[in-house]
NUTOR-147957 format. One record per residue (C-alpha): x, y, z. Coordinates in steps of 0.2 Angstrom, whole numbers. Layout:
// residues N
<atom <X Y Z>>
...
This chain:
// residues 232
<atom <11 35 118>>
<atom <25 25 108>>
<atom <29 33 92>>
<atom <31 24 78>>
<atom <51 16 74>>
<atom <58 23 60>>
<atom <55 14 43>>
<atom <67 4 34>>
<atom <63 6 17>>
<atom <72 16 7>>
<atom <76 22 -11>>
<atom <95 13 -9>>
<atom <89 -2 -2>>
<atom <75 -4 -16>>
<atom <88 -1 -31>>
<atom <101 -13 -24>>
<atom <89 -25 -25>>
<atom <94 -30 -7>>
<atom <74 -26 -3>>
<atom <70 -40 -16>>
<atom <83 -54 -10>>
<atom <77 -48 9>>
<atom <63 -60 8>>
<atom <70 -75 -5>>
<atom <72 -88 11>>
<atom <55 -83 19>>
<atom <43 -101 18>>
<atom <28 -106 13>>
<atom <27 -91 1>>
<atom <32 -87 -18>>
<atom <41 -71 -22>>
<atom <37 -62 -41>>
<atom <59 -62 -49>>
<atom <65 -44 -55>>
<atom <60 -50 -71>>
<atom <39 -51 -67>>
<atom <40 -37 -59>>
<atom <46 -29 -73>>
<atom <33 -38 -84>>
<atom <19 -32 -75>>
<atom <25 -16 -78>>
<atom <24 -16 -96>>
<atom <9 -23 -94>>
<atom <1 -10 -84>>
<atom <10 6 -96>>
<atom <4 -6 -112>>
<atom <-15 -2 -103>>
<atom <-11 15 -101>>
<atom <-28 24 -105>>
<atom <-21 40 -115>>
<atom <-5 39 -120>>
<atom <-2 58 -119>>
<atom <-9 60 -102>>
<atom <2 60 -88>>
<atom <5 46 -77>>
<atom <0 46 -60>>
<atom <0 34 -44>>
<atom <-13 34 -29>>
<atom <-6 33 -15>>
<atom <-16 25 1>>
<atom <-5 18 12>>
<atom <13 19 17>>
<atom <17 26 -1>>
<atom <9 43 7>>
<atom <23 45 21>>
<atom <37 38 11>>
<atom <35 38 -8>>
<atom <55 37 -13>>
<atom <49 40 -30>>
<atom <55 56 -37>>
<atom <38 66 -43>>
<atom <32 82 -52>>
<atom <17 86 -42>>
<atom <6 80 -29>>
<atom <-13 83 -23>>
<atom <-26 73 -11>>
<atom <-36 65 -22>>
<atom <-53 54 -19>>
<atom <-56 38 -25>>
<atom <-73 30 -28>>
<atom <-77 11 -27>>
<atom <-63 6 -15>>
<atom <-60 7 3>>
<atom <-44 3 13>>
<atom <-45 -15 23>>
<atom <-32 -21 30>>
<atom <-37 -38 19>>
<atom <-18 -47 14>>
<atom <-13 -59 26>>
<atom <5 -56 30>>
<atom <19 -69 30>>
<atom <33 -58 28>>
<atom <41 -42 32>>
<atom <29 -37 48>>
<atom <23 -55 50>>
<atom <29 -72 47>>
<atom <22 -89 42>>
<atom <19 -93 62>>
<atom <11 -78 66>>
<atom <2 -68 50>>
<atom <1 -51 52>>
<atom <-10 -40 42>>
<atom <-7 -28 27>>
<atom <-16 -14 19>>
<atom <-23 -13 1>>
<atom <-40 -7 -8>>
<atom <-54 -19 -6>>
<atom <-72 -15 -16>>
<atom <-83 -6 -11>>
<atom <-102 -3 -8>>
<atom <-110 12 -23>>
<atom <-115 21 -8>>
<atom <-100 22 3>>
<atom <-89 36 5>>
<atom <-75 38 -8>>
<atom <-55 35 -2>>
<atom <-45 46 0>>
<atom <-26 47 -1>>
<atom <-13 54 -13>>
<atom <-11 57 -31>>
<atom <8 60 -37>>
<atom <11 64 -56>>
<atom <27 55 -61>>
<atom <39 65 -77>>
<atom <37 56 -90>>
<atom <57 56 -94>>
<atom <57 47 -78>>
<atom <42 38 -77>>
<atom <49 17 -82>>
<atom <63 21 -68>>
<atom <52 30 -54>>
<atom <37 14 -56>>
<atom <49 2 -54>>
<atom <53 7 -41>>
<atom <34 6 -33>>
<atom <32 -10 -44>>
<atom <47 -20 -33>>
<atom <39 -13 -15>>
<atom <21 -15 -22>>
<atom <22 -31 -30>>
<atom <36 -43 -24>>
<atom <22 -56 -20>>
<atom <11 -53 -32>>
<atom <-2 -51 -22>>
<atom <-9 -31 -27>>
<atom <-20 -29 -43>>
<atom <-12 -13 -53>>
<atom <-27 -6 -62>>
<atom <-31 11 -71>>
<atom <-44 20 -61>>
<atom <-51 38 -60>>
<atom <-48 51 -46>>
<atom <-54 66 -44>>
<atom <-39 78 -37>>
<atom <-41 92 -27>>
<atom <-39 106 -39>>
<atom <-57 98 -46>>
<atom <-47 87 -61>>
<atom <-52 70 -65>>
<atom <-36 60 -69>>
<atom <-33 41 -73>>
<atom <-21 33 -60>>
<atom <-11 18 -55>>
<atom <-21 9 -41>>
<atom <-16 -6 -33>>
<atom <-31 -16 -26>>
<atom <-32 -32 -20>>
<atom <-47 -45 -27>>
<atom <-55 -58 -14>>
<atom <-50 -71 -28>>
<atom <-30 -70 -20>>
<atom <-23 -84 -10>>
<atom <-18 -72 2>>
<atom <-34 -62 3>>
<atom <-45 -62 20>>
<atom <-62 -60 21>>
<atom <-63 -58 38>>
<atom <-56 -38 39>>
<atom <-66 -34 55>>
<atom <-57 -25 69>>
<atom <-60 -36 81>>
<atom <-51 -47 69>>
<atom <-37 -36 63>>
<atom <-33 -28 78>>
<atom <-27 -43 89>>
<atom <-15 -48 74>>
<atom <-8 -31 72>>
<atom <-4 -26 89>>
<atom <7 -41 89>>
<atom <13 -47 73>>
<atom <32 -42 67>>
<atom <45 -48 53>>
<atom <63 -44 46>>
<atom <57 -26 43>>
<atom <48 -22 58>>
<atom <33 -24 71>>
<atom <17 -24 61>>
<atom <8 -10 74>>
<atom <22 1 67>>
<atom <15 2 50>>
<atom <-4 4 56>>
<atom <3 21 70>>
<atom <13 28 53>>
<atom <-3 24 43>>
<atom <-13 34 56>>
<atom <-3 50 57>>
<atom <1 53 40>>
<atom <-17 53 36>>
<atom <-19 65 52>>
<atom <-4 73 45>>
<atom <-13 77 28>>
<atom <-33 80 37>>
<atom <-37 64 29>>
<atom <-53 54 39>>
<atom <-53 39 38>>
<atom <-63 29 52>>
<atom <-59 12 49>>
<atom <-41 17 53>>
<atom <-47 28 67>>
<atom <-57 11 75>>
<atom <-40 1 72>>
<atom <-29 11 83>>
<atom <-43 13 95>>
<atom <-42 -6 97>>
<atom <-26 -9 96>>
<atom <-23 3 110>>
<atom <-36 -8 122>>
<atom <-29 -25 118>>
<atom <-16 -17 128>>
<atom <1 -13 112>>
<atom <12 -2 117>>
<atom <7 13 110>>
């Protein structure tokens, strides 16, 4: 079975801003300048729900296996009212304008379905404008995630307000269509300037293994990725 390649992204390359100017001559596609990034920050800390509460970010996805944010404390944490999809087409990256691939986010959920779970990392507050920018340039370079306030509970039985990014079907680069039969096709052969698509899905996969995290949509993708024949 192939193991995953190692990822690119790091601390370094997202500080340089080479991370940032990486994906300036990619087509048919607007990139978000330093300068909404940072806006949307403020934003997002001008929302913050209690100032004297701690910051904290939920991580789903690839922020799990490799945070590069410098943090105080971690837990699992559930979520309720989102689930992962793998629901924004992707034109760069692991995919390109000529053959999209697919990238995670949180799409809404049904009342009754089964909360998401993921991780929960609480940010110093000394440190906490330098740390999310960091998350805000990897997160939202296109503008395409959603940051929102939203209540998990962590492990140790607290309830605590984090930063969720989510992504809204009202985004030009949303898909409806997240089925596996759909996903899985796109995945097992899309790939961009920072890698093959299928790599993000196989470290997706163990770090939640890694972590007892169950999560079956994931589970179903890999299945079928591995019987549409990726080498893996």
């Amino acid at each position: 079975m192939r193991k995953p390649r190692p990822t690119v992204l790091t601390r370094e390359f997202l500080q340089s801003g080479d991370y940032l100017r990486s994906f300036v001559d990619t087509p048919r596609q607007k990139w978000w300048s330093r300068e909404q990034i940072s806006d949307s920050l403020e934003k997002t800390l001008a929302e913050r729900p209690d100032p004297d509460a701690p910051v904290w970010v939920f991580a789903y996805g690839s922020l799990i296996w490799n945070p590069l944010i410098h943090v105080a404390e971690q837990q699992l944490a559930t979520l309720r009212g989102w689930r992962r999809s793998f629901c924004m087409r992707l034109l760069a990256g692991r995919g390109t304008p000529e053959h999209p691939g697919r990238m995670l986010a949180l799409a809404r959920a049904p009342s009754t379905a089964h909360p998401t779970t993921g991780i929960a990392f609480r940010i110093r507050e000394e440190e906490l404008r330098d740390e999310l920018m960091l998350v805000w340039m990897r997160e939202m370079i296109g503008g395409t995630y959603e940051p929102l306030w939203q209540e998990v509970r962590l492990a140790d039985g607290r309830l605590v307000q984090t930063i969720v990014f989510v992504m809204e079907p009202c985004t030009p680069a949303y898909e409806h269509d997240t089925s596996v039969s759909t996903v899985a096709p796109l995945i097992a052969t899309a790939s961009g300037h920072l890698g093959h698509n299928i790599d993000y899905l196989l470290e997706l996969d163990q770090a939640l293994t890694a972590h007892h995290i169950h999560d079956t949509y994931i589970q179903e993708l890999v299945a079928a990725v591995r019987a549409y024949g990726a080498d893996i």
